[in-house]
C-alpha positions as CSV (number, residue, x, y, z in Angstrom):
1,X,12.6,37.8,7.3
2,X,11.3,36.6,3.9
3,X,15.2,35.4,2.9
4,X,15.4,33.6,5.8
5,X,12.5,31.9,5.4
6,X,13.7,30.6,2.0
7,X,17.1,30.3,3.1
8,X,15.7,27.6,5.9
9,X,13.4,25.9,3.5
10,X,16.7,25.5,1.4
11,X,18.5,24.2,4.4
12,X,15.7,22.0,5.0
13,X,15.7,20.5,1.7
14,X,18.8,20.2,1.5
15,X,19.1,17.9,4.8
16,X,16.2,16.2,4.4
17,X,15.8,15.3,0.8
18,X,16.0,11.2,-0.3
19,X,17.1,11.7,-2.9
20,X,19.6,13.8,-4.5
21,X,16.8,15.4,-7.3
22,X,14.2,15.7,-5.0
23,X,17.0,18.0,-3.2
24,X,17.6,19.8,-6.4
25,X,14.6,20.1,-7.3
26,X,13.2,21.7,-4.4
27,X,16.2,24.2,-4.2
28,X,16.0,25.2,-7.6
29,X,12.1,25.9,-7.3
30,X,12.2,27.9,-4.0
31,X,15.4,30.0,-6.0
32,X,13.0,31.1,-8.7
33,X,10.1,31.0,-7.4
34,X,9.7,31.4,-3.5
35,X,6.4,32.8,-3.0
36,X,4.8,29.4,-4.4
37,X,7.4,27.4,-3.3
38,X,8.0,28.3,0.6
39,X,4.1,27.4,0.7
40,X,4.1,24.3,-1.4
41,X,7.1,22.9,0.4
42,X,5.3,23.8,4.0
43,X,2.5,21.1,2.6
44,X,4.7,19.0,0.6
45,X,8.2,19.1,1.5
46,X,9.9,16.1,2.9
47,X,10.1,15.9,7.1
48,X,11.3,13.0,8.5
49,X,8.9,11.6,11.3
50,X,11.9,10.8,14.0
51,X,8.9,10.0,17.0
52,X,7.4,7.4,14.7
53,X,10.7,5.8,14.1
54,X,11.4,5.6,17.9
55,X,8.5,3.9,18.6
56,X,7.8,1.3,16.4
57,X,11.6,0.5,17.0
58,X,10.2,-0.3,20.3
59,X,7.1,-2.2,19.3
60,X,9.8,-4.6,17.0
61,X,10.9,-6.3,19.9
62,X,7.7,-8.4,19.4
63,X,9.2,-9.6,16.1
64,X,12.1,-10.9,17.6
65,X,9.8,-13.6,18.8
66,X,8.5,-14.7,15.7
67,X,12.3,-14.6,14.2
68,X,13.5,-17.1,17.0
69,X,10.2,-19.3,17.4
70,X,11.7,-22.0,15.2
71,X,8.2,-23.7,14.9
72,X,7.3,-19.9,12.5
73,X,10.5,-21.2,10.4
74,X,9.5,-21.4,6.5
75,X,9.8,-24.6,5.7
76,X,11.6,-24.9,2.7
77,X,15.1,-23.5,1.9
78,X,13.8,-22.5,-1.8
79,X,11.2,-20.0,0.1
80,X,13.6,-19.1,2.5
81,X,16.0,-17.9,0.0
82,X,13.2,-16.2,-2.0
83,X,11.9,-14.2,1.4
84,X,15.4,-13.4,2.5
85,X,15.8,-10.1,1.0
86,X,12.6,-9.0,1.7
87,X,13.1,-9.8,5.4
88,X,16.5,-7.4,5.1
89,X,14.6,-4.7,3.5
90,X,12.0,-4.9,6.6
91,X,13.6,-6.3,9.2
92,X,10.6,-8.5,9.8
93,X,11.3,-12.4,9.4
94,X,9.8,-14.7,7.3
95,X,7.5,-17.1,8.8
96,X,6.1,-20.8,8.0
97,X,2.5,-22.3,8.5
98,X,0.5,-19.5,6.6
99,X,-2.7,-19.4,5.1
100,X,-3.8,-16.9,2.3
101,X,-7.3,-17.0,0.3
102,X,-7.8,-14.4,-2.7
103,X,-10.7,-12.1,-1.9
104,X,-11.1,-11.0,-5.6
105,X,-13.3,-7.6,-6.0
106,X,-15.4,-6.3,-3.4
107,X,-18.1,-8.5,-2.7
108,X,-15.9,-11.5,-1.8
109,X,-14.3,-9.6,0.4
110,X,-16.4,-7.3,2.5
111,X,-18.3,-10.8,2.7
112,X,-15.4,-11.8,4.7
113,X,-14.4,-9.2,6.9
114,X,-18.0,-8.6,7.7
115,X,-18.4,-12.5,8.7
116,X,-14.8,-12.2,10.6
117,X,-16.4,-9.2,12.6
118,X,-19.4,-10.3,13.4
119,X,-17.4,-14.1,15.1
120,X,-15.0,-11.1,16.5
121,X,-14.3,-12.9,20.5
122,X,-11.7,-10.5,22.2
123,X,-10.7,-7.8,19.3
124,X,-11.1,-6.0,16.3
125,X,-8.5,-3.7,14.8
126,X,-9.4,-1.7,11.5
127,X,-7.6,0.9,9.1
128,X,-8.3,1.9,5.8
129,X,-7.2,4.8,3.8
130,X,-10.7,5.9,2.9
131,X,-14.0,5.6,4.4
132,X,-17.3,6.3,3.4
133,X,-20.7,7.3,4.8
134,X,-23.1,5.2,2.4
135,X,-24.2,1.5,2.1
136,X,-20.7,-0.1,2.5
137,X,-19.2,2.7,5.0
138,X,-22.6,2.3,7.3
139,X,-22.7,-1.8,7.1
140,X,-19.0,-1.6,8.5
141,X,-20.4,0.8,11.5
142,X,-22.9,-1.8,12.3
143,X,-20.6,-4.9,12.9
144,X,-18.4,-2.5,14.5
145,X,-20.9,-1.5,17.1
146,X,-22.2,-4.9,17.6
147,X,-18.8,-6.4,18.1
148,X,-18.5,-3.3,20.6
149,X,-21.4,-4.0,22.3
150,X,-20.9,-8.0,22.7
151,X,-17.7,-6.7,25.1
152,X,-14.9,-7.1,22.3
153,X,-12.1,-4.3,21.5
154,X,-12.8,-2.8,19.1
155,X,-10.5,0.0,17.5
156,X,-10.6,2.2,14.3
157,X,-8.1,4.0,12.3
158,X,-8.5,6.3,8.9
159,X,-6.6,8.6,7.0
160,X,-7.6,12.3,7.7
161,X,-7.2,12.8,3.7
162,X,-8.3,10.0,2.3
163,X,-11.8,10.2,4.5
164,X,-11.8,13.7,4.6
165,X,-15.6,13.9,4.0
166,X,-16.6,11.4,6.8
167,X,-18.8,13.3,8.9
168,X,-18.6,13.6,12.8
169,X,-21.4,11.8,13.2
170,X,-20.6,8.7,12.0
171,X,-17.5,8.9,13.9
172,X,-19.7,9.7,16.9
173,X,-22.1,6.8,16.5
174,X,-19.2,4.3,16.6
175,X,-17.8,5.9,20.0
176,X,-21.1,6.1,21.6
177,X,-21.5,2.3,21.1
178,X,-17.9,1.9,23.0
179,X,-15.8,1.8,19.4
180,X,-12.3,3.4,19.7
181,X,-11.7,5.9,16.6
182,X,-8.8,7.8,16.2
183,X,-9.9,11.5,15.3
184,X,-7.5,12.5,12.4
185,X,-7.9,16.0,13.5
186,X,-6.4,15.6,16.9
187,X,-3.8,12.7,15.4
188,X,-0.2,12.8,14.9
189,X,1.6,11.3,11.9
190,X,0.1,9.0,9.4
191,X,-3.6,9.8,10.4
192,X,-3.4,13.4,10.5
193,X,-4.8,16.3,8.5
194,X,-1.5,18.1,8.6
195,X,0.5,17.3,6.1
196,X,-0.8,15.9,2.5
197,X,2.0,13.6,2.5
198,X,2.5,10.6,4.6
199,X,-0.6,9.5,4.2
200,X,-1.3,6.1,6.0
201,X,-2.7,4.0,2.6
202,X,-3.2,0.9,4.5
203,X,-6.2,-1.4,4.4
204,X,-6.1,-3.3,7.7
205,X,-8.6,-5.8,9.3
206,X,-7.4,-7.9,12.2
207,X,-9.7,-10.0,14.3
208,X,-8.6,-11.6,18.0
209,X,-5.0,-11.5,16.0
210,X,-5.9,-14.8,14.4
211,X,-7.5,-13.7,11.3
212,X,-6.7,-10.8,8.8
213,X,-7.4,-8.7,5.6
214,X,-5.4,-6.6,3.6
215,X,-5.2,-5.2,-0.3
216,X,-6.7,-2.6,-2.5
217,X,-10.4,-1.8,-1.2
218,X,-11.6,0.7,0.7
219,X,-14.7,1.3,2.4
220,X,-17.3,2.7,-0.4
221,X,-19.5,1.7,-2.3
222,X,-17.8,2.7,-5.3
223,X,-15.2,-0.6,-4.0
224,X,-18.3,-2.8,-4.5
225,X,-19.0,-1.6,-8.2
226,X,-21.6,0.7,-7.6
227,X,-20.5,3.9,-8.7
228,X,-21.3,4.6,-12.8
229,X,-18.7,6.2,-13.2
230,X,-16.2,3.6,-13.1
231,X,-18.5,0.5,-13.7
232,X,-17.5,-2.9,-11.9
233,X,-14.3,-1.8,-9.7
234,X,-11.6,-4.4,-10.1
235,X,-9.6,-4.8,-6.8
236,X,-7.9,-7.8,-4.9
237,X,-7.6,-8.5,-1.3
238,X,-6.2,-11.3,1.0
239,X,-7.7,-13.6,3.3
240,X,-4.3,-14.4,6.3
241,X,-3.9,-16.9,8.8
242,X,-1.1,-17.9,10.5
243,X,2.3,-15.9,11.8
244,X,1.8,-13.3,9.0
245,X,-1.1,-12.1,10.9
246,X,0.9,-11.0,13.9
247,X,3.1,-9.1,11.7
248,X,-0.1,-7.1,10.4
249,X,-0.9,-6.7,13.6
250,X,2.0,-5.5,15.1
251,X,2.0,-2.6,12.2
252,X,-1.8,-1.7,13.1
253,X,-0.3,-1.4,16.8
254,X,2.5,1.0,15.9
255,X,-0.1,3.0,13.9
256,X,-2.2,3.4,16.7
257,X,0.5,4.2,19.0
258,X,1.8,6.9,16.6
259,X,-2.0,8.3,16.8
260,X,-2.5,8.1,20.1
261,X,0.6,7.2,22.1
262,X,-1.1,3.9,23.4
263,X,0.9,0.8,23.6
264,X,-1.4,-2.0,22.5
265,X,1.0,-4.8,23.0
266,X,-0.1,-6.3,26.4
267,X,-4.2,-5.7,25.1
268,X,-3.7,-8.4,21.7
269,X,-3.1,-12.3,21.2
270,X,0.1,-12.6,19.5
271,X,-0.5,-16.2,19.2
272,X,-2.4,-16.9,15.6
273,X,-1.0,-20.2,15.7
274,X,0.0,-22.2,12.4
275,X,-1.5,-23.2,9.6
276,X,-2.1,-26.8,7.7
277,X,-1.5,-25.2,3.9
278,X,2.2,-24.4,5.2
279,X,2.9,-21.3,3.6
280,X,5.9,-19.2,3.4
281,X,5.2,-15.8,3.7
282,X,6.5,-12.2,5.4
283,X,4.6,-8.8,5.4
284,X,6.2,-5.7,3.8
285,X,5.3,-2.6,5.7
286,X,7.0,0.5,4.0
287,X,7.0,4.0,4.2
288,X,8.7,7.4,5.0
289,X,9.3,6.8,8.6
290,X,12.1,3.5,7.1
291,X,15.7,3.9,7.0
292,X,15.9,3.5,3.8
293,X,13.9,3.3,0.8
294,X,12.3,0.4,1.4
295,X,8.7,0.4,-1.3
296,X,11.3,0.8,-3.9
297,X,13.5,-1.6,-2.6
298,X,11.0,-4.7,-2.5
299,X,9.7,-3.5,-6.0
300,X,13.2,-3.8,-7.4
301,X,14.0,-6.7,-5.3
302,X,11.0,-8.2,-7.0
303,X,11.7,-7.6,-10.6
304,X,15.6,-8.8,-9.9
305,X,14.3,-12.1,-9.1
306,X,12.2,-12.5,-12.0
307,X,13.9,-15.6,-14.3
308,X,11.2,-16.1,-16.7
309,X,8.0,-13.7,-15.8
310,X,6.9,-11.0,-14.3
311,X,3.5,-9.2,-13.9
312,X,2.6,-6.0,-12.8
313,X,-1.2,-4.9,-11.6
314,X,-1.1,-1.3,-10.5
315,X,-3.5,1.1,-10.9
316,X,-1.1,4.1,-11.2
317,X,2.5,4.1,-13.0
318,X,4.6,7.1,-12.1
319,X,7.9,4.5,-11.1
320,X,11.9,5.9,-9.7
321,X,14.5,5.4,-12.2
322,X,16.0,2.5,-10.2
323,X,12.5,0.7,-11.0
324,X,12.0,1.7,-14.7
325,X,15.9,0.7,-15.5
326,X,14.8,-2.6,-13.2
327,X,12.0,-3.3,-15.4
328,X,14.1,-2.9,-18.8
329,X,16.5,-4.8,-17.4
330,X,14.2,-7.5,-16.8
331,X,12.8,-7.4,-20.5
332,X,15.9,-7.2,-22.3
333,X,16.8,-10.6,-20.8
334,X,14.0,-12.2,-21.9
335,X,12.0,-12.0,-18.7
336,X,8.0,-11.4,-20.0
337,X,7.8,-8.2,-18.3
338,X,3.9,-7.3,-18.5
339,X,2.5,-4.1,-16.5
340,X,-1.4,-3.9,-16.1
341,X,-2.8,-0.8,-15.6
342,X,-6.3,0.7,-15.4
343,X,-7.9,2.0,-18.6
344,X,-10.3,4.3,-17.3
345,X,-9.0,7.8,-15.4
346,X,-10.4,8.6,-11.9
347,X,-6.8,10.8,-11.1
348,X,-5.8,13.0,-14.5
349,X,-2.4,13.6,-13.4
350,X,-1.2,10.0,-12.9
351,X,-2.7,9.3,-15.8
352,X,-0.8,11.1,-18.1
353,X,2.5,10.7,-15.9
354,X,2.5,7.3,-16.8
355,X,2.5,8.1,-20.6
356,X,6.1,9.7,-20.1
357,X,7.9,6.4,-19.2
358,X,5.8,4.0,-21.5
359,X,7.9,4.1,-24.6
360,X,11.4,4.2,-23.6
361,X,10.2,0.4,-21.5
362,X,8.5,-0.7,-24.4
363,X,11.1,0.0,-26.8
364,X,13.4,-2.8,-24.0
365,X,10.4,-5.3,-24.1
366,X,7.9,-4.2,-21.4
367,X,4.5,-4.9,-22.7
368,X,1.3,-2.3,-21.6
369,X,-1.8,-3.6,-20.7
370,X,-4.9,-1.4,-20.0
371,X,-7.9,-3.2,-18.3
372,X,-11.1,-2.3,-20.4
373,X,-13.9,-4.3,-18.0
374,X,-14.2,-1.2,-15.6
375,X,-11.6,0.0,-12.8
376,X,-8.7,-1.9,-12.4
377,X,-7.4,-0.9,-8.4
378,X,-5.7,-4.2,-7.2
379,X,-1.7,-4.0,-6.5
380,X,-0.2,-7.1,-7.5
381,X,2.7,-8.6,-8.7
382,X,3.7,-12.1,-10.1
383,X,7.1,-13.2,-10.2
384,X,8.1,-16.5,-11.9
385,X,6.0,-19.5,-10.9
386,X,6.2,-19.3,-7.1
387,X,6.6,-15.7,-5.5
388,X,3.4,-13.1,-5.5
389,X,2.9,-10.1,-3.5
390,X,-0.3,-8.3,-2.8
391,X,-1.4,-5.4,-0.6
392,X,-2.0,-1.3,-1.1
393,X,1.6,-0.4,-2.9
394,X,0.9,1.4,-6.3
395,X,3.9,1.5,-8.6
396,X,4.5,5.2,-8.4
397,X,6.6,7.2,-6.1
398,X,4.2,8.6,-3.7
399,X,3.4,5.0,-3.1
400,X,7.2,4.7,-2.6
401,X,8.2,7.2,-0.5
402,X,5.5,9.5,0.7
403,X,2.7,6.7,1.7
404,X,2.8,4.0,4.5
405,X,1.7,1.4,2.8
406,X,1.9,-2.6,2.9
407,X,2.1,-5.6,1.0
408,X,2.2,-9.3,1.5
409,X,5.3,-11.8,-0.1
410,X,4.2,-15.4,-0.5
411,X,7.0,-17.6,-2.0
412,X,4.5,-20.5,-2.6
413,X,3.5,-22.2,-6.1
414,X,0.0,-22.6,-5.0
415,X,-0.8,-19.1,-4.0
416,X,1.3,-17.8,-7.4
417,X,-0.2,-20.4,-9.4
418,X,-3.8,-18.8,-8.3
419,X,-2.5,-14.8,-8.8
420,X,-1.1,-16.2,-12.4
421,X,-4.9,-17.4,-13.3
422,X,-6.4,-14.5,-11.9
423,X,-4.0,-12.0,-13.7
424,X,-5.1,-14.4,-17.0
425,X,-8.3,-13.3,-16.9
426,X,-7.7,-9.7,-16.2
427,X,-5.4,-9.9,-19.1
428,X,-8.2,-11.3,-21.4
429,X,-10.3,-7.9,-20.5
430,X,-7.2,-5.6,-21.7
431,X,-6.3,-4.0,-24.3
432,X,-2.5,-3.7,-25.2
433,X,-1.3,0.0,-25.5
434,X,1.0,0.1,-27.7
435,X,0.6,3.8,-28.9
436,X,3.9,6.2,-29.1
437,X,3.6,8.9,-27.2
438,X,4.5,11.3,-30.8
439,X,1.0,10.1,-32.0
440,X,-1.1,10.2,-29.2
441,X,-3.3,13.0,-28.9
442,X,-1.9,16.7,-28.3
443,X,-3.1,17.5,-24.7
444,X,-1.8,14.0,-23.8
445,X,1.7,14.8,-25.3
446,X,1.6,17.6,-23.2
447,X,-0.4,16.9,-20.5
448,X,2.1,13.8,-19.7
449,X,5.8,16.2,-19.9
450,X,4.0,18.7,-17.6
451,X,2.4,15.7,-15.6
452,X,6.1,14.3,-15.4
453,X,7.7,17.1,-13.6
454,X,5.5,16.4,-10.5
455,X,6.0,12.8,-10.1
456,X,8.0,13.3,-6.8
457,X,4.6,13.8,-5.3
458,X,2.0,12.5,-7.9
């Protein structure tokens, strides 16, 4: 009984893997070790989520409107041809007559969504990764039951991992006052409690599908700087209007349908109409449900198209091969490859995972920045003068291939020229790392080999 158990996780690994080391790697360590490994591939292995493929394959059939509404059309070719292999890695089309505001830490942009709610006419749809029961977590509730209570829709969706410690009764409170809320517990897929990967790591806010939020912060008060431990938390957010905003939508709506097997299509405007400011822009949802890996793919197909810069704000570091030999690439020909990463530790083993790949990229030309003014969280990148993507993608692999996750490509100057100066001053609060790994401290030379071997899921 207990061979075939093995010899099926094997198999399993074996068919499922995305890669061929994760495949090897997984064989090799239920071999040698299977009474760890059968349980640690039962929480971590890779399964493929085949009913969430089906549907949203169905829900994209809203997309094709946006792809042949020429008025959504980008309007210049430059953008188009910036957007256009993003739009192959998606399938999702690029779109004209966007708007985009940087919400920059977490006062700016609770401010917003909280205003957005609270002018909320027909719906309000809202996901975030992790949610809290304190000042921020209970100021959300509020607007939520208010909106509730004025007659709009009002629907809610968090991770069962990342808010593990949300307690039924604030979940209760919001359904009382006519909120919808997923229960992770009695969700499939990316809200559930079953399966420590595939984690939904989105941070969603959509109101009447004319207005929406996404990027880095979560629902805590430790997102608005008040935790001591961290100090002033450093995190980036966007302000959308315009066609982008029915993409977002349409990924909350295949969410929710994976969680509850509601179709939300005929219940939201799809019509967010276009904006004066014009700019071309497509969202990026990713995640282990794609054909293909698709959060590596727009990380490498951003540092490809880097001529003459490219910065990179992630918290976390733990990159695939394809995107460390990307970013060498990039540096030996003379790109100015900067990565900016947090100083201070909140997750030990990412931490010192990232010390493993730091010196063969700096010996190509990638500078390391470590922010010193607090917690650095935002996930941004800066390419050239005129392409910038933000939203919840970490460079690291969980982020990857084990999270659903999502960022927004803008190929416009103005909104690069405003992530460039933003990115300035976070660079004037950092300290370049420049340390070889040989002369850093002994439990970080080891801590970061062991750390290393568990990247697949780190």
């Amino acid at each position: 009984m207990a061979i075939g158990i093995v010899a099926f996780c094997i198999w399993r690994a074996m068919a499922t893997a995305r890669t061929p080391q994760g495949s090897v790697a997984w064989v090799i360590f239920l071999l040698s070790a299977p009474w760890f490994a059968v349980p640690a591939y039962a929480v971590f292995g890779g399964h493929r989520i085949r009913s969430y493929t089906r549907s949203r394959q169905r829900s994209r059939a809203l997309a094709s409107d946006l792809k042949d509404d020429t008025r959504y059309a980008p309007p210049h070719e430059a953008a188009r041809t910036r957007l256009a292999v993003f739009e192959r890695i998606v399938n999702l089309p690029a779109t004209g007559g966007n708007s985009a505001r940087l919400l920059i830490d977490g006062h700016d942009t609770f401010a917003a969504i909280f205003d957005a709610i609270d002018t909320a006419r027909h719906s309000v749809c809202v996901q975030f990764y992790t949610i809290v029961d304190d000042t921020t977590g209970r100021a959300l509730a509020e607007r939520l039951m208010a909106a509730a209570r004025r007659g709009v829709a009002v629907r809610l969706l968090f991770d069962g991992v990342g808010s593990y410690g949300l307690p039924r009764s604030y979940r209760r409170k919001l359904s009382d006052a006519g909120v919808e809320v997923v229960d992770p517990r009695a969700a499939r897929g990316p809200t559930s409690r079953l399966n420590i990967n595939f984690r939904n790591h989105r941070k969603t806010v959509i109101v009447d599908g004319e207005v929406g939020f996404l990027g880095g912060h979560n629902v805590s008060d430790t997102y608005v700087g008040h935790n001591p431990r961290f100090g002033r938390w450093r995190d980036t957010h966007l302000a959308l209007r315009g066609p982008i905003v029915a993409q977002l939508q349409l990924i909350f709506a295949e969410d929710w349908h994976w969680g509850t097997g509601e179709l939300l299509t005929s219940d939201l405007n799809w019509d967010p109409g276009l904006q004066e400011e014009n700019r071309s822009a497509v969202l990026l949802p990713t995640g282990p449900a794609d054909p293909t890996e698709a959060g590596s793919q727009v990380f490498f197909a951003t540092i490809a198209a880097a001529r003459h810069r490219l910065w990179i704000a992630s918290p976390y570091f733990v990159p695939d091969a394809s995107t460390l030999s990307a970013l060498s690439h990039a540096a030996l020909s003379g790109v100015d490859v900067r990565v900016i990463l947090t100083g201070k530790v909140d997750h030990l083993l990412p931490w010192l995972a990232a010390h493993a790949f730091f010196d063969d990229i700096r010996a190509d030309g990638v500078r390391i920045f470590r922010y010193a003014a607090g917690f650095m969280h935002q996930k941004v990148i800066l390419c050239d003068d005129d392409l910038a993507l933000v939203g919840t993608t970490n460079c690291d692999i969980r982020s990857f291939r084990l999270n659903f996750e999502t960022m927004a490509a803008f190929a416009d100057p103005g909104l690069a020229h405003e992530v460039a100066t933003m990115l300035e001053t976070d660079l004037a609060n950092c300290d370049i790392y420049e340390t070889p790994l040989a002369e850093a401290p002994l439990w970080i030379r080891v801590g970061a080999k062991i750390a290393r071997l568990l990247a697949p899921v780190l």
